[in-house]
C-alpha positions in Angstrom: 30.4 -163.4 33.6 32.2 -164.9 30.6 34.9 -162.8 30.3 35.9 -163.8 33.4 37.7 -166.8 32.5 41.0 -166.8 31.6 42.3 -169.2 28.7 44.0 -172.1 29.5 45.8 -171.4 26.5 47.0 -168.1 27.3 48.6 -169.0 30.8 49.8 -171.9 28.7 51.8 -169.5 26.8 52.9 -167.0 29.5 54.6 -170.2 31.7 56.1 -171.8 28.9 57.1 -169.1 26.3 60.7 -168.3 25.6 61.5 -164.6 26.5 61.7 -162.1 24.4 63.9 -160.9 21.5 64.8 -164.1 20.6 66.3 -165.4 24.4 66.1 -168.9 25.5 65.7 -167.9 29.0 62.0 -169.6 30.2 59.6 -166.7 32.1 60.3 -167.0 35.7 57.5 -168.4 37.9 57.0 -165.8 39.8 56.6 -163.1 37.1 53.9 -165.5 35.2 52.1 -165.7 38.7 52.1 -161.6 38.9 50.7 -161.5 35.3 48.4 -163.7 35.4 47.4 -162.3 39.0 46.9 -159.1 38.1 44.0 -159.8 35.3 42.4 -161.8 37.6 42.4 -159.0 39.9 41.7 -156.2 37.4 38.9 -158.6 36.0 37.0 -159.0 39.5 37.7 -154.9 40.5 35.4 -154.3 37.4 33.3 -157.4 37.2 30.2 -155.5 38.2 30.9 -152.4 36.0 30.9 -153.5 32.6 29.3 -156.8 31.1 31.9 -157.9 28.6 35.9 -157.3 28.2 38.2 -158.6 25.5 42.1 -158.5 25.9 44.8 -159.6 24.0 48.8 -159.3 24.4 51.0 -159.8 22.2 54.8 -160.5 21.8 56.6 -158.5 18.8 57.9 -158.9 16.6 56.9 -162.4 16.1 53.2 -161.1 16.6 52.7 -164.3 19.3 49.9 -164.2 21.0 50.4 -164.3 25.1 47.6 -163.5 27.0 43.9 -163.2 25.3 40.0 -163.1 26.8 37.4 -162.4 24.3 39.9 -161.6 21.7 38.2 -162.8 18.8 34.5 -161.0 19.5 33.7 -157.7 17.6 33.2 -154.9 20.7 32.3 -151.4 20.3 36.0 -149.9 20.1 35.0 -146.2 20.1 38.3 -144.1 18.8 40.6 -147.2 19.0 38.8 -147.3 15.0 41.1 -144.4 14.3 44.2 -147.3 14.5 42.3 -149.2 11.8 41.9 -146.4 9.3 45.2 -145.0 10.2 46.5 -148.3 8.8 44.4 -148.3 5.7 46.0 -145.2 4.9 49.4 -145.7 5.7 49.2 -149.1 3.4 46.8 -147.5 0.5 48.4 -143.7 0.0 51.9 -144.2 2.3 52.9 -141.5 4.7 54.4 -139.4 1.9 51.3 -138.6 0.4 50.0 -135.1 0.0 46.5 -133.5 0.3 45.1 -131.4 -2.2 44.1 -127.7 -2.2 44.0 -125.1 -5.2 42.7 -122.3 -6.3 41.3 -123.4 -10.1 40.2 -121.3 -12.9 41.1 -119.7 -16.2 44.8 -118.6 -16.8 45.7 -115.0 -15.6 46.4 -112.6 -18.3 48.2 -109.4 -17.1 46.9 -110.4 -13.3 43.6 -110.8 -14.4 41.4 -113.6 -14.5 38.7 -113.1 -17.0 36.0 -115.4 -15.1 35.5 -117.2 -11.6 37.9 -118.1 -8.6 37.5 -121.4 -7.2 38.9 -123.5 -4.1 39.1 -126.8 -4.8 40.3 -129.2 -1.9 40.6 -133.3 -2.0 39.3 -133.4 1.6 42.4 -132.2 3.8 41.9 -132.3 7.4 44.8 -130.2 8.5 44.0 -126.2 7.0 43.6 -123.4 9.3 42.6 -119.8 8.7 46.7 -119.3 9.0 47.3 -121.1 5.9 44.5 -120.2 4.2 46.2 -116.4 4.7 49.2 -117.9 3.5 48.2 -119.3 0.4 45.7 -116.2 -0.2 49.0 -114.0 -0.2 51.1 -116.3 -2.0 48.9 -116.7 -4.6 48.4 -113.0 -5.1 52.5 -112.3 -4.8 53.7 -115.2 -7.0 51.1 -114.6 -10.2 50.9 -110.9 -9.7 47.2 -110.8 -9.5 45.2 -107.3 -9.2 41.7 -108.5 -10.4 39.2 -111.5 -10.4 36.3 -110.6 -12.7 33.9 -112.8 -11.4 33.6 -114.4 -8.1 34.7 -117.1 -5.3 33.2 -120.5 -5.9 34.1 -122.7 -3.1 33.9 -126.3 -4.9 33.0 -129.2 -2.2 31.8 -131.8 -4.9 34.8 -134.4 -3.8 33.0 -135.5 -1.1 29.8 -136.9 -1.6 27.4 -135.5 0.2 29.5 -132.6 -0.2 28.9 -131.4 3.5 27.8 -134.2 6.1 27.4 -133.2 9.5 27.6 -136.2 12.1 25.5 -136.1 14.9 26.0 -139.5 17.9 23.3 -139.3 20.2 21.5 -136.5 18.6 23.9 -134.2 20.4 25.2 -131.8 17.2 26.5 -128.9 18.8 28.5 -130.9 20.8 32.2 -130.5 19.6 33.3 -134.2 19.1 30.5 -134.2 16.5 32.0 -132.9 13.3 31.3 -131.2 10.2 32.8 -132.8 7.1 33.4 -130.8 3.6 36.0 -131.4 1.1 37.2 -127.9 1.5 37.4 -127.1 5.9 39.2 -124.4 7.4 39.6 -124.4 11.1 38.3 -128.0 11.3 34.8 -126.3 10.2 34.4 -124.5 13.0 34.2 -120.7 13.6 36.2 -119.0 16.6 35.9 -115.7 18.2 37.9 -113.9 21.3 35.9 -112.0 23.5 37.2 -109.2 26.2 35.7 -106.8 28.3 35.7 -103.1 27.1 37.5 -100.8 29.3 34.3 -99.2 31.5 31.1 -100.8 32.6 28.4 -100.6 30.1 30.9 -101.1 27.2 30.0 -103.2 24.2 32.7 -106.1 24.6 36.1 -106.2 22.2 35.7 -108.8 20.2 38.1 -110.2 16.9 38.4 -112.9 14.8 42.3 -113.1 14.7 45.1 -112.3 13.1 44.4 -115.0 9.9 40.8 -114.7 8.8 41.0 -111.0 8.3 36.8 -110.7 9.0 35.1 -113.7 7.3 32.2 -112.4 7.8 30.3 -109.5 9.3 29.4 -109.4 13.1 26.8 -107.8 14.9 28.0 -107.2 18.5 24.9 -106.6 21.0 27.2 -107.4 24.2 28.0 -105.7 27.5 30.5 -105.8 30.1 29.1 -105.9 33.4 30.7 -104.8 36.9 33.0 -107.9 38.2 30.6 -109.3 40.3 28.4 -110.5 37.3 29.0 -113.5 35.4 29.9 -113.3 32.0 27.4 -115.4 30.0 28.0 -114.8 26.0 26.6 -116.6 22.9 27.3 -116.4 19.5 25.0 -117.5 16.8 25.1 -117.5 12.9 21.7 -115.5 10.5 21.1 -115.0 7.3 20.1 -110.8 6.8 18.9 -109.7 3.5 20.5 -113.4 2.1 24.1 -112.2 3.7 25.2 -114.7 6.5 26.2 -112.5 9.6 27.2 -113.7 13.1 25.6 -112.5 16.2 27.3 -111.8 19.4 25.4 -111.4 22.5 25.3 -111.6 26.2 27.5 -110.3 28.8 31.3 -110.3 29.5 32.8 -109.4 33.5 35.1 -106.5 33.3 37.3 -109.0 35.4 37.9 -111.4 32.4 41.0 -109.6 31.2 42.3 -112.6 29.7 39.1 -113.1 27.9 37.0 -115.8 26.3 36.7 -117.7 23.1 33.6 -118.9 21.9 33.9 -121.6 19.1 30.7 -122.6 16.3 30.5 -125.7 14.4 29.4 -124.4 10.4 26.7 -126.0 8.8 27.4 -124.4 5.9 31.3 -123.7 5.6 31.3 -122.6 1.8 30.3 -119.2 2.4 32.2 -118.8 5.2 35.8 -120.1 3.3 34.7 -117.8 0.2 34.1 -114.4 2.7 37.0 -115.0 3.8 38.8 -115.7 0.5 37.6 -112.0 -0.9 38.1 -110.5 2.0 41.7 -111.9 2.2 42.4 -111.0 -1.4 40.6 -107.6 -1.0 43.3 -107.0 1.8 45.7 -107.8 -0.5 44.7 -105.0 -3.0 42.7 -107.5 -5.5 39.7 -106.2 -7.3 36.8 -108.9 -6.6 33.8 -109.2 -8.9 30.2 -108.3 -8.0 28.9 -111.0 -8.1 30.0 -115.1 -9.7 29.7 -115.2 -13.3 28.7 -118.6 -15.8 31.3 -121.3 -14.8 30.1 -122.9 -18.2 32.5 -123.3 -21.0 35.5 -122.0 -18.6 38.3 -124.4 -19.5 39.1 -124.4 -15.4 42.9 -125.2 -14.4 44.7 -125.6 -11.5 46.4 -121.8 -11.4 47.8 -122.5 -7.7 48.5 -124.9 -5.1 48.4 -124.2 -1.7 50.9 -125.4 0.8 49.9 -128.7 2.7 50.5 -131.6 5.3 51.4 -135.2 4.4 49.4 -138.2 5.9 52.0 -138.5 8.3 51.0 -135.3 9.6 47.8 -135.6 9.7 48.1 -138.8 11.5 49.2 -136.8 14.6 46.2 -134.5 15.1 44.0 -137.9 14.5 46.1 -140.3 16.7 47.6 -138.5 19.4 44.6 -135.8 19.8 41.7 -138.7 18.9 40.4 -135.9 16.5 37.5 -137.1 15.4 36.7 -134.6 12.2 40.0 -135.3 10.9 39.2 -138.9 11.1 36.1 -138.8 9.3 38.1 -136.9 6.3 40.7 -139.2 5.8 37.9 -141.9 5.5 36.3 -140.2 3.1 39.6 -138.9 1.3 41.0 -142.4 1.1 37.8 -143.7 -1.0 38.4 -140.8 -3.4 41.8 -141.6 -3.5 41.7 -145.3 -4.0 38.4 -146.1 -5.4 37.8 -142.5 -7.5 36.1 -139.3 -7.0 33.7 -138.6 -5.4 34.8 -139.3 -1.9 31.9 -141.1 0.5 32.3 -142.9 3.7 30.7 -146.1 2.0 34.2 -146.1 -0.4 36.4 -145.3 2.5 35.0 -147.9 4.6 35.5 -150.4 1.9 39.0 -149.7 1.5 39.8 -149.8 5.2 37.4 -153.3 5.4 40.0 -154.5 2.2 43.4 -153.8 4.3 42.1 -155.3 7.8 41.8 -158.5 5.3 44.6 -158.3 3.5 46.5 -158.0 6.7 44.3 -161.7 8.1 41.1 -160.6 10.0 38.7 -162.1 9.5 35.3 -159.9 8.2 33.7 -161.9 11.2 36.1 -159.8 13.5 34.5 -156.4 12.7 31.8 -153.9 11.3 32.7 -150.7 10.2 30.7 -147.6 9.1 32.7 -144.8 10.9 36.5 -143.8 10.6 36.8 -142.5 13.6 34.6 -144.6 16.3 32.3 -142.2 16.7 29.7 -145.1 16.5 28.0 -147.6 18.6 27.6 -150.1 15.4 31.5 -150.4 14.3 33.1 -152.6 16.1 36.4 -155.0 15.7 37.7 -157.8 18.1 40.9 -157.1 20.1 42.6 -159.6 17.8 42.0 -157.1 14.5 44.0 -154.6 16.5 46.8 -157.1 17.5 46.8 -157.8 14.0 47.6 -154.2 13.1 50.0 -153.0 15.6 51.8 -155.6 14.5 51.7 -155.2 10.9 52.6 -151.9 11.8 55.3 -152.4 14.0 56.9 -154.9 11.7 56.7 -152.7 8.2 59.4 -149.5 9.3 58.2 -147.2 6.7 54.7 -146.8 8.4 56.3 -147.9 11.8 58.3 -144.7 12.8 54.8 -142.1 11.7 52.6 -144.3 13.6 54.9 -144.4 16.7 55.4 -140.3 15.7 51.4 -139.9 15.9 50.8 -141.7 19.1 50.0 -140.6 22.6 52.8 -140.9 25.0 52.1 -141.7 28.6 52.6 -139.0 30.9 53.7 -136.2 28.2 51.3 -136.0 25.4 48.3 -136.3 23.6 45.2 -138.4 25.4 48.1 -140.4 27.5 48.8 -137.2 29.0 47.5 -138.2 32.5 48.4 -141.9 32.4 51.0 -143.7 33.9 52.7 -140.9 35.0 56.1 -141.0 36.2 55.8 -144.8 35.2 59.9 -146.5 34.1 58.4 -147.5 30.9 57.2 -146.2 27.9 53.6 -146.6 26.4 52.6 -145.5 22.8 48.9 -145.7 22.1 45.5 -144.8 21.5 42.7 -144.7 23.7 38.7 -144.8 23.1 35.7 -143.5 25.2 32.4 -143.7 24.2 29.3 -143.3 27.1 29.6 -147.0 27.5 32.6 -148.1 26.0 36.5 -148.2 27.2 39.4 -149.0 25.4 43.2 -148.8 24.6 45.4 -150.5 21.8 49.1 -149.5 21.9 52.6 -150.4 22.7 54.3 -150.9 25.8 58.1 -150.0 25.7 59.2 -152.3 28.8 62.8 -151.8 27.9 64.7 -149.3 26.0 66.4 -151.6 23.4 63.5 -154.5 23.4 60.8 -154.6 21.1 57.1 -153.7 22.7 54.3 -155.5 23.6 51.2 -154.7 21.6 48.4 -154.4 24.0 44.1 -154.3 23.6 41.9 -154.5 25.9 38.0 -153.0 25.0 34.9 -152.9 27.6 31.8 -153.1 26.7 28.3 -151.9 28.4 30.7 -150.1 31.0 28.8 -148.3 34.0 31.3 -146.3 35.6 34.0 -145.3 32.6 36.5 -143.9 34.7 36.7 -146.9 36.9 37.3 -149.2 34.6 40.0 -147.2 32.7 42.0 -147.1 36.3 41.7 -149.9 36.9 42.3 -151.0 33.4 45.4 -148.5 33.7 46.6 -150.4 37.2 46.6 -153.8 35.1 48.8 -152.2 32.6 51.4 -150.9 34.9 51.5 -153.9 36.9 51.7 -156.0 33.7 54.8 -153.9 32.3 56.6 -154.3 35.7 56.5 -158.2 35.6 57.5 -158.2 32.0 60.6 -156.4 33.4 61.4 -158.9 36.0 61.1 -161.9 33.0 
């Protein structure tokens, strides 16, 4: 296999390179043997489970190059994209910058709006049904309002199309699949808890929580069943007499006291933000119109803004969780931003394709047409993420929220289980896909050194978790011969 071979000009590098952090002292023989062992090794434990592997290693902060394989082919790199848009955004919009969402439309007079409500959102990734309660009640305390004479308009038209639901594989209701809309609650998804009633035959207790206050009606046709059933429930979303209603059915085991929570991805999100819009505002003693009046001629205006994250918070739930609906917003947020309203992926990925550029790769060294990897068709070379770690690493005002939004290795995130217990410190990202591996991060080999930005990405992988161990072995036994330099 061609991956096989190790450049000449990378154990070149690794016995004659000056140490790190500026220090004349030469690598020691032994430690280069060790490194340059253990990729063989890791390269021959895999060799028959996945056709093509690119690695690079670099030295920071100078960015030189120490060990490489494949580095300059484009490989599928699964959720190691998310790096690459993170990047685009930290460089286009800074980590400062705010997402967007309002409630817009004419003026109050006396607490009343004489017309339409509407929510208006830029595409932020980060709302949940607890700050959608939040803003609900702030905007009702801080403007006084008692009525709205027309109705709740939920206005997605940043985002073009305005909802876009990704489907890899043809798998849709599975839950790394997203939803996108400018305005999303709850990442687009709908969640229920489920417990058993308190006797056999009972129709199950069932709630939305605490924040959405009923978004929408529910028909409960459930049963708990003696504790040596299962419980097997469903829930499902109709449209009765043009009203949206969800439908709960199946059975629940009185022994499930802790209960259940069953989670639906929205196809249509709009009605379900604007039910639970009125029925928030209704809770809050606000007279709601019958029914949405002519938005013509309304001279709309922003009237509230609703609390929300920076990028640098966002950044977490994409980074250290590999959230892939957050992902695909930011894409799409950052073309609006940059490039003007409406949002598309098409914009975003231009933007992100600019900055990978700007920063010196090459547009040889990757294809892009997803933000956050969920794709078989973008790809990038290990080089375009050693480019960007260390643009990162070397720019401190989008170093310390990249480090922040990073998996940590044995605490958090998708590190969580790796390199437990290990005596160094890695900061990265990781990326699966049914026949892709990979990892681009930092490796802290000493407190008060700089890292090492490592990639490495698999290709046509047959057994996913092998490679990643053994991938994961490399890594460790790579870190402890850098400590011995």
């Amino acid at each position: 296999m061609a991956y096989l071979r190790l450049t000449l000009v990378a154990v070149f590098a690794l016995i004659t390179s000056k140490g790190w952090c500026g220090s004349n002292a030469l690598f020691s023989p032994s430690a280069s043997q060790v490194f340059v062992r253990e990729w063989a090794t890791a390269k021959s434990e895999i060799s028959g489970d996945a056709d093509l592997c690119g690695i690079e290693i670099r030295r920071l902060p100078d960015g030189q190059v120490l060990l490489s394989e494949n580095n300059h082919v484009p490989l599928v790199a699964a959720s190691l994209t998310k790096v690459l848009t993170s990047l685009a955004a930290l460089k286009k919009l800074g980590p400062d910058h705010v997402f967007r969402t309002e409630f817009r439309g004419q003026r109050p007079q006396n607490g009343v709006i004489q017309g339409n409500l509407f929510v208006v959102s830029d595409g932020n990734p980060l709302w949940f049904s607890k700050d959608l309660k939040y803003c609900v009640e702030s905007f009702v305390s801080t403007l006084g309002i008692k009525a709205i004479q027309g109705g709740i308009i939920v206005d997605q038209r940043f985002f073009l199309p305005s909802v876009e639901r990704l489907c890899l594989d043809g798998k849709c209701h599975k839950s790394y699949n997203p939803t996108i809309s400018a305005v999303a609650v709850d990442f687009n998804t709908l969640t229920i808890s489920v417990y058993p009633g308190q006797k056999i035959g009972e129709r199950a207790r069932v709630g939305w929580g605490e924040s959405w206050v009923t978004p929408i009606p529910l028909r409960n046709l459930t049963k708990t069943v003696s504790q040596k059933q299962r419980t097997a429930l469903s829930l499902r979303l109709k449209l009765e007499s043009g009203e949206l209603v969800g439908v709960l059915s199946g059975n629940i085991s009185i022994k499930d006291k802790c209960g259940t929570t069953l989670a639906i991805k929205l196809d249509d999100p709009s009605k379900i933000i604007s039910g639970a819009v009125k029925n928030l505002l209704l809770a809050n003693r606000v007279k709601i119109g019958s029914s949405v009046m002519p938005i013509q001629g309304e001279g709309l205006t922003t009237i509230f803004s609703c609390r929300t994250p920076t990028l640098a918070e966002v950044l977490h739930g994409i980074n250290r969780h590999s959230n892939n609906f957050m992902a695909e917003m930011l894409l799409r947020h950052l073309g609006g931003e940059v490039m003007g309203a409406p949002g598309t992926r098409e914009k975003g990925i231009k933007v992100v394709s600019g900055v990978l550029q700007d920063i010196g790769v090459p547009l040889r060294e990757f294809y892009l047409d997803s933000g956050s990897g969920l794709s078989y068709t973008t790809k990038a070379s290990p080089a375009a993420f050693g480019l960007a770690l260390t643009y990162l690493y070397n720019n401190p005002p989008f170093r310390d929220p990249f480090l922040a939004s990073l998996a940590e290795n044995g605490r958090e995130g998708t590190l969580r289980r790796h390199w437990v217990g290990a005596p160094f410190r890695v900061k990265g990202k990781t990326g699966t896909l049914a026949r892709a591996v990979g990892f681009s991060g930092y490796v802290f080999w000493e407190d008060d050194a700089p890292p090492f930005a490592i990639t490495y990405i698999c290709n046509n992988v047959s057994k996913t978790w092998k490679v990643r161990q053994v991938m994961d072995k490399f890594v460790w036994k790579t870190a402890m011969a850098l400590k011995r330099l």
